[in-house]
MOPAC internal coordinates of N, CA, C and O (Angstrom, degrees):
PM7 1SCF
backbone

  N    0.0000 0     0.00 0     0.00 0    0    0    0
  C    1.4499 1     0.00 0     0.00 0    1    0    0
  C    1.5295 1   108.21 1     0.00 0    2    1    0
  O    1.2310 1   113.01 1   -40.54 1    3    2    1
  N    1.3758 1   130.81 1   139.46 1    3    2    1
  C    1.2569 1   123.00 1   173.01 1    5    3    2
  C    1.7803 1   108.89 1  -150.26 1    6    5    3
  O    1.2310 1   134.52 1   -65.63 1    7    6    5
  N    1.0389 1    89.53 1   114.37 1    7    6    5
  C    2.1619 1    95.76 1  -174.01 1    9    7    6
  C    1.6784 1    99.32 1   -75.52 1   10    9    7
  O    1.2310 1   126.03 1   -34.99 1   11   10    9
  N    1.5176 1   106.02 1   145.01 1   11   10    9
  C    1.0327 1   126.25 1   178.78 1   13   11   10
  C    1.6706 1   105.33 1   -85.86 1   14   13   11
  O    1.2310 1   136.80 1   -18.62 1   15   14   13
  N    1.6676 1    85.07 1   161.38 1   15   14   13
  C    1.6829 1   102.38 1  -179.11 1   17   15   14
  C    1.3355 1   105.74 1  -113.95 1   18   17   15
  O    1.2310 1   120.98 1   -50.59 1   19   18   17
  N    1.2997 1   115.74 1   129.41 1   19   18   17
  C    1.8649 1   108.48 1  -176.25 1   21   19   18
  C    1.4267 1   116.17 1   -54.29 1   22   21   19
  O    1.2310 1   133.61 1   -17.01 1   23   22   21
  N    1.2098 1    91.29 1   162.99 1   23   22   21
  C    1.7165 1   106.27 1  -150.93 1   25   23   22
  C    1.5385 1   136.83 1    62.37 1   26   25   23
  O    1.2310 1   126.23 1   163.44 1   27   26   25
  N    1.2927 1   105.63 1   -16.56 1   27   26   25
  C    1.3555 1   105.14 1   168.49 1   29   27   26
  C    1.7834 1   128.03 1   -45.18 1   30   29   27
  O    1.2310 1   118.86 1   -26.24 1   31   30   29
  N    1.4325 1   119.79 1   153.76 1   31   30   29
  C    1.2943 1    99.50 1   176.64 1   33   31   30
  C    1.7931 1    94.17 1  -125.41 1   34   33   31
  O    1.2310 1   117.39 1    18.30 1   35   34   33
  N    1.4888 1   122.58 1  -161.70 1   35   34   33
  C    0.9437 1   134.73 1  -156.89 1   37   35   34
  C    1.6568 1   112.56 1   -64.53 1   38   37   35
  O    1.2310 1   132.18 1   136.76 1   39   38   37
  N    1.5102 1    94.09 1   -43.24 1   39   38   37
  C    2.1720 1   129.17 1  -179.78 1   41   39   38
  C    1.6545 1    88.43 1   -48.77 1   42   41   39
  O    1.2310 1   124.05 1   103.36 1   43   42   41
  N    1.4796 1   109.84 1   -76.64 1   43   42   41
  C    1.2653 1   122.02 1  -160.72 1   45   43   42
  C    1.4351 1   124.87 1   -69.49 1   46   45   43
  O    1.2310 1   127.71 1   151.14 1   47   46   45
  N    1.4725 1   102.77 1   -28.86 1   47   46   45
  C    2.0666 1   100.76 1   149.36 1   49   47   46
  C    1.5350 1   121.57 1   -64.30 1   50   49   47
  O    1.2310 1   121.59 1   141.10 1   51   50   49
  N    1.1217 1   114.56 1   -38.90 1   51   50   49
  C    1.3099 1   128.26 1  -179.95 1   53   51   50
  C    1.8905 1   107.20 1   -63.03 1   54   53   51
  O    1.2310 1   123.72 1   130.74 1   55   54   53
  N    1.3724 1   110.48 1   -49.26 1   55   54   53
  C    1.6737 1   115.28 1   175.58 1   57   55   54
  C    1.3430 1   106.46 1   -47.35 1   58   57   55
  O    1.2310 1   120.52 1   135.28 1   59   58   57
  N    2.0684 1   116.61 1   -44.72 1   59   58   57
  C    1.2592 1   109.28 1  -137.81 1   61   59   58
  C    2.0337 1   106.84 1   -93.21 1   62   61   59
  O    1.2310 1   134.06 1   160.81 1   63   62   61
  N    1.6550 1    90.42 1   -19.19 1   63   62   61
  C    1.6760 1   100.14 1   161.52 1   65   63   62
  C    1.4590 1   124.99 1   -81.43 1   66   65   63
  O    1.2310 1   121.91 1   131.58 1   67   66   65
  N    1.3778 1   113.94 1   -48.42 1   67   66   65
  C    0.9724 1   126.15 1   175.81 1   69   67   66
  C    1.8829 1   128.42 1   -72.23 1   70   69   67
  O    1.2310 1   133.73 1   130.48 1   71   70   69
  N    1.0136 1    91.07 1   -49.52 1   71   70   69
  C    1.8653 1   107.94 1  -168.66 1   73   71   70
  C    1.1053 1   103.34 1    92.30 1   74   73   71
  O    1.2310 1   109.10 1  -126.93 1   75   74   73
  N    1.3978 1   138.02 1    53.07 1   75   74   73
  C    1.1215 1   134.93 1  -172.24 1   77   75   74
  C    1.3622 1   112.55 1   174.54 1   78   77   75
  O    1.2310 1   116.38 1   -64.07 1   79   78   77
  N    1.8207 1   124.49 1   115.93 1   79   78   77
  C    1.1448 1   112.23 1   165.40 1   81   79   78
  C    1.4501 1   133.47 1   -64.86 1   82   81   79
  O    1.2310 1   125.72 1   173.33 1   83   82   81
  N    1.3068 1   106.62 1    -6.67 1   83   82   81
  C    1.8165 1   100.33 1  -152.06 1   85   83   82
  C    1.6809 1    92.67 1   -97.81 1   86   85   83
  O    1.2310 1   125.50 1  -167.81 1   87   86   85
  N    1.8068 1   107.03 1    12.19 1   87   86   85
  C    1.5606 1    97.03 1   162.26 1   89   87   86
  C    1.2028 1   133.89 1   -92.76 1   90   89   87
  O    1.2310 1   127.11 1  -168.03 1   91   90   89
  N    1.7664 1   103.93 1    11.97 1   91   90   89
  C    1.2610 1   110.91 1   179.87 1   93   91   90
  C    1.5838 1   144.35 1   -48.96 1   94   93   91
  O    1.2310 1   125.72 1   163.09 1   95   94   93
  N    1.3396 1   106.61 1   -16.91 1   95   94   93
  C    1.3962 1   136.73 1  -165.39 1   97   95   94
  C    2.0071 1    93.81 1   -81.57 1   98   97   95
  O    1.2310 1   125.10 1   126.74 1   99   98   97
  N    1.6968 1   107.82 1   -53.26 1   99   98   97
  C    1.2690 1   105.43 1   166.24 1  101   99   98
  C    0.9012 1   149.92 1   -33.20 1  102  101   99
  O    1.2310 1   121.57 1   129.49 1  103  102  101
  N    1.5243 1   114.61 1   -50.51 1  103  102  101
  C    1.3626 1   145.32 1   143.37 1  105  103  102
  C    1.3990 1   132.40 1   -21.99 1  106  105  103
  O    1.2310 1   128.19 1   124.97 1  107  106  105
  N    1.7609 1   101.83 1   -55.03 1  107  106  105
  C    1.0208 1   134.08 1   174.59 1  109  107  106
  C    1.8321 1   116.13 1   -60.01 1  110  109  107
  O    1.2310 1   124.26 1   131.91 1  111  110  109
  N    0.9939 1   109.44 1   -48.09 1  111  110  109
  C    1.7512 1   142.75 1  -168.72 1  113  111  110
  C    1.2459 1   102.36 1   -59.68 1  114  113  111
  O    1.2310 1   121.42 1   118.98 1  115  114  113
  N    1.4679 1   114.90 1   -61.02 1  115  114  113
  C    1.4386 1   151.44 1   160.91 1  117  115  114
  C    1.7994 1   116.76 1   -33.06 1  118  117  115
  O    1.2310 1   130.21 1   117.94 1  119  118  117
  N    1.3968 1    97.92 1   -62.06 1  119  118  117
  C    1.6647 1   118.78 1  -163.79 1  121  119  118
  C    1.5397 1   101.16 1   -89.12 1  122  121  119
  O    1.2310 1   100.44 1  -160.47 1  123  122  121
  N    1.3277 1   153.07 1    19.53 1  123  122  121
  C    1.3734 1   133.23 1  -115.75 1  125  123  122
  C    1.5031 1    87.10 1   -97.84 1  126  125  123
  O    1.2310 1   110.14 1  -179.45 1  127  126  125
  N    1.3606 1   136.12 1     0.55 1  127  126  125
  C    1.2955 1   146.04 1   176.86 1  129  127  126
  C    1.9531 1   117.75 1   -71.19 1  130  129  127
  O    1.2310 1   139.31 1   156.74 1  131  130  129
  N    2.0913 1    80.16 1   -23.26 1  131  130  129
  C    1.7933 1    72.88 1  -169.27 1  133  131  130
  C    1.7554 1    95.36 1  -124.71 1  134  133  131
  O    1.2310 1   121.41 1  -155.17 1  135  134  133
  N    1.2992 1   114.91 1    24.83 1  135  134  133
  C    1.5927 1   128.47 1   179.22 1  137  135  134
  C    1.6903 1    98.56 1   -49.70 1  138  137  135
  O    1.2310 1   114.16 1   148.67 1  139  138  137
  N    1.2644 1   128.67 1   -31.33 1  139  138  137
  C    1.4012 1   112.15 1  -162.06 1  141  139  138
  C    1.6966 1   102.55 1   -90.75 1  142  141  139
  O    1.2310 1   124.75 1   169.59 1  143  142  141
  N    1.1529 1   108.49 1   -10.41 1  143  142  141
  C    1.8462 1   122.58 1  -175.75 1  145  143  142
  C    1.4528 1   105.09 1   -71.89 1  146  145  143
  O    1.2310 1   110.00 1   -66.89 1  147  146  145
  N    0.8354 1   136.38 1   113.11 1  147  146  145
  C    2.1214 1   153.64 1   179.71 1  149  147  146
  C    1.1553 1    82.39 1   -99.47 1  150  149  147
  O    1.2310 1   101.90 1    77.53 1  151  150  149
  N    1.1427 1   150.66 1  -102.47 1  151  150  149
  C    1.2371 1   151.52 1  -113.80 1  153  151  150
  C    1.6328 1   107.80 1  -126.82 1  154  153  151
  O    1.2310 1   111.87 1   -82.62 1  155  154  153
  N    1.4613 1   132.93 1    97.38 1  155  154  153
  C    1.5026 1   129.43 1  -163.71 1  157  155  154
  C    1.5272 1    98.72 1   -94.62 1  158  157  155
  O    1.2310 1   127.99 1   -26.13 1  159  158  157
  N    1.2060 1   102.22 1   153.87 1  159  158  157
  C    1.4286 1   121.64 1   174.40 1  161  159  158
  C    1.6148 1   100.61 1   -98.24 1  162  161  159
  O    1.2310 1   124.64 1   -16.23 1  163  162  161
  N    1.5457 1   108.70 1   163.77 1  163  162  161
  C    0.8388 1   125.40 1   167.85 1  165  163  162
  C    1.8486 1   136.89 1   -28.87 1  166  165  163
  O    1.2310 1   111.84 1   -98.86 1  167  166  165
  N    1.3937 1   132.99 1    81.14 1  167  166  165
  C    1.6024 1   107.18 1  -169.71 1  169  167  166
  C    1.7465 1   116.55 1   140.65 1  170  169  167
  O    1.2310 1   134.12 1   151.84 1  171  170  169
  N    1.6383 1    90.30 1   -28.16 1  171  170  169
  C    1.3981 1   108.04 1  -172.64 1  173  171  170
  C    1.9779 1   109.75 1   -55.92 1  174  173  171
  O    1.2310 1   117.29 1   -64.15 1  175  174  173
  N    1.2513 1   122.76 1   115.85 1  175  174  173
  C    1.2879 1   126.43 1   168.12 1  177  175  174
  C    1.5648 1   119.41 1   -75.93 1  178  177  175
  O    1.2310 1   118.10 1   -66.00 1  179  178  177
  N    1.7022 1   121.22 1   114.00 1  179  178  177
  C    1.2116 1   100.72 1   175.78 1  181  179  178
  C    1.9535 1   104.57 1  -123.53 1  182  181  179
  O    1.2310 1   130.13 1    -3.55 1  183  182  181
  N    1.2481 1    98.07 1   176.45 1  183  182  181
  C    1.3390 1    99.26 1  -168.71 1  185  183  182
  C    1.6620 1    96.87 1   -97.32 1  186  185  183
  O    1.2310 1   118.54 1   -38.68 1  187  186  185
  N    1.6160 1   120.39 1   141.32 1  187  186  185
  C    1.4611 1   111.46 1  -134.33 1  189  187  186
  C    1.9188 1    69.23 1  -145.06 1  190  189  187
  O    1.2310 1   110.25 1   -97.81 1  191  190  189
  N    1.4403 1   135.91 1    82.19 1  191  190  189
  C    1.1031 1   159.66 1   174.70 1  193  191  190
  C    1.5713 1   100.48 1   -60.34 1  194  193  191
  O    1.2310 1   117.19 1   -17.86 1  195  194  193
  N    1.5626 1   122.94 1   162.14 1  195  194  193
  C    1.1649 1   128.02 1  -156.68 1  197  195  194
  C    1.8087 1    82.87 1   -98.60 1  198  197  195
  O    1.2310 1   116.72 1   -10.88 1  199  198  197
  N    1.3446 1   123.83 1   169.12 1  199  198  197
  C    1.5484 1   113.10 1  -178.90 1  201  199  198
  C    2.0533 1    73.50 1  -120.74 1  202  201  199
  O    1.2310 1   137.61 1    -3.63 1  203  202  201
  N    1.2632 1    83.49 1   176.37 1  203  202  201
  C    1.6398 1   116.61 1  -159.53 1  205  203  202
  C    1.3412 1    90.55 1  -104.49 1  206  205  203
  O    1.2310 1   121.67 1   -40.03 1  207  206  205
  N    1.5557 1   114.40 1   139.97 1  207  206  205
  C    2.0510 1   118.63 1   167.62 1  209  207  206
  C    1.2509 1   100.64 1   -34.67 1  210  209  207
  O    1.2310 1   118.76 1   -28.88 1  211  210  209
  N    1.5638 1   119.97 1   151.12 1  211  210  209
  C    1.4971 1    95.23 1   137.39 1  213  211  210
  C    1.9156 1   116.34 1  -101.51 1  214  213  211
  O    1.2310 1   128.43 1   -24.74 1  215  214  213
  N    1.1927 1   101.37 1   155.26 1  215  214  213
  C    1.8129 1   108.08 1   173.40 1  217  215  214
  C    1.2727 1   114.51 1   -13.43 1  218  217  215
  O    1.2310 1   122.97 1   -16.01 1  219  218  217
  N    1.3051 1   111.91 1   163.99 1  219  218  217
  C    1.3806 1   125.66 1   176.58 1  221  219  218
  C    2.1192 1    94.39 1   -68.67 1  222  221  219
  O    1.2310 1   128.17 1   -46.45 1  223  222  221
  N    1.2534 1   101.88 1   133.55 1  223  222  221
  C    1.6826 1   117.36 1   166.19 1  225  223  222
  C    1.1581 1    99.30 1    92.53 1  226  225  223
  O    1.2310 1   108.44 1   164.96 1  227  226  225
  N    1.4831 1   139.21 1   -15.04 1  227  226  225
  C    1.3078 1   134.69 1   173.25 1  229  227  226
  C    1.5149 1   116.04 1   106.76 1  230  229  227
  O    1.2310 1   120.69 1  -178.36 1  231  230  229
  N    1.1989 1   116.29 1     1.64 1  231  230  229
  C    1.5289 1   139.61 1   170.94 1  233  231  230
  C    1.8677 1    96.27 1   -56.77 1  234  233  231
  O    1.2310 1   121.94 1   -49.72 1  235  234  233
  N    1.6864 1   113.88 1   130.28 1  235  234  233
  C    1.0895 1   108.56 1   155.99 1  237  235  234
  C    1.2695 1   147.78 1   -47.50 1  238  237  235
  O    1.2310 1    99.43 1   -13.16 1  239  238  237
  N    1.6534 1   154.69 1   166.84 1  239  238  237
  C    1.5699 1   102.51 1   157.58 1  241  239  238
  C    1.4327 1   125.38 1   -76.12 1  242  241  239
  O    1.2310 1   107.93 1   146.17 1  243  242  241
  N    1.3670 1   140.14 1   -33.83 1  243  242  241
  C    1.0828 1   137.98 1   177.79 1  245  243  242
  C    2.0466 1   124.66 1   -59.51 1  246  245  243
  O    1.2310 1   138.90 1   174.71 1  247  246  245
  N    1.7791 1    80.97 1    -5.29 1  247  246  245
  C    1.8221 1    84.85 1  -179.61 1  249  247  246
  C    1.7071 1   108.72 1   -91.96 1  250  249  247
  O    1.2310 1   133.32 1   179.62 1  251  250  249
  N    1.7558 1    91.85 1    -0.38 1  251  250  249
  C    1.8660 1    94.65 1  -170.93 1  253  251  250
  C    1.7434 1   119.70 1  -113.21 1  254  253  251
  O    1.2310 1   129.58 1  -169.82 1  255  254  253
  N    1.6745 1    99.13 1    10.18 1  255  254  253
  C    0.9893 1   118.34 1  -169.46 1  257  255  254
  C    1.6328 1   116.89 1   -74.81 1  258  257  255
  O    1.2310 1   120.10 1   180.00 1  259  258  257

């Protein structure tokens, strides 16, 4: 679980669980309750899911398909 800080957007929740923006989509997948929210205020609880390996070489899975 990880509560947001106002102003944050989807990139920068995603950096602050993950270390990584490009897990934003996860987040997203996860939260599908607060998909219409761009810009969160202060408080917001989201559900902060385990992320999956990626592939051998660092290839996504859907980029090795």
């Amino acid at each position: 679980m990880y509560t947001t800080k106002s102003g944050q957007c989807w990139d920068e929740a995603a950096k602050a669980v993950y270390g990584n923006e490009k897990y934003a989509g996860v987040l997203m997948q996860a939260n599908r309750r607060q998909l219409s929210v761009f810009v969160f205020p202060e408080g917001i609880k989201l559900e902060t899911p385990e992320i999956k390996q990626e592939t051998a070489g660092g290839a996504l899975p859907w980029r090795t398909m």
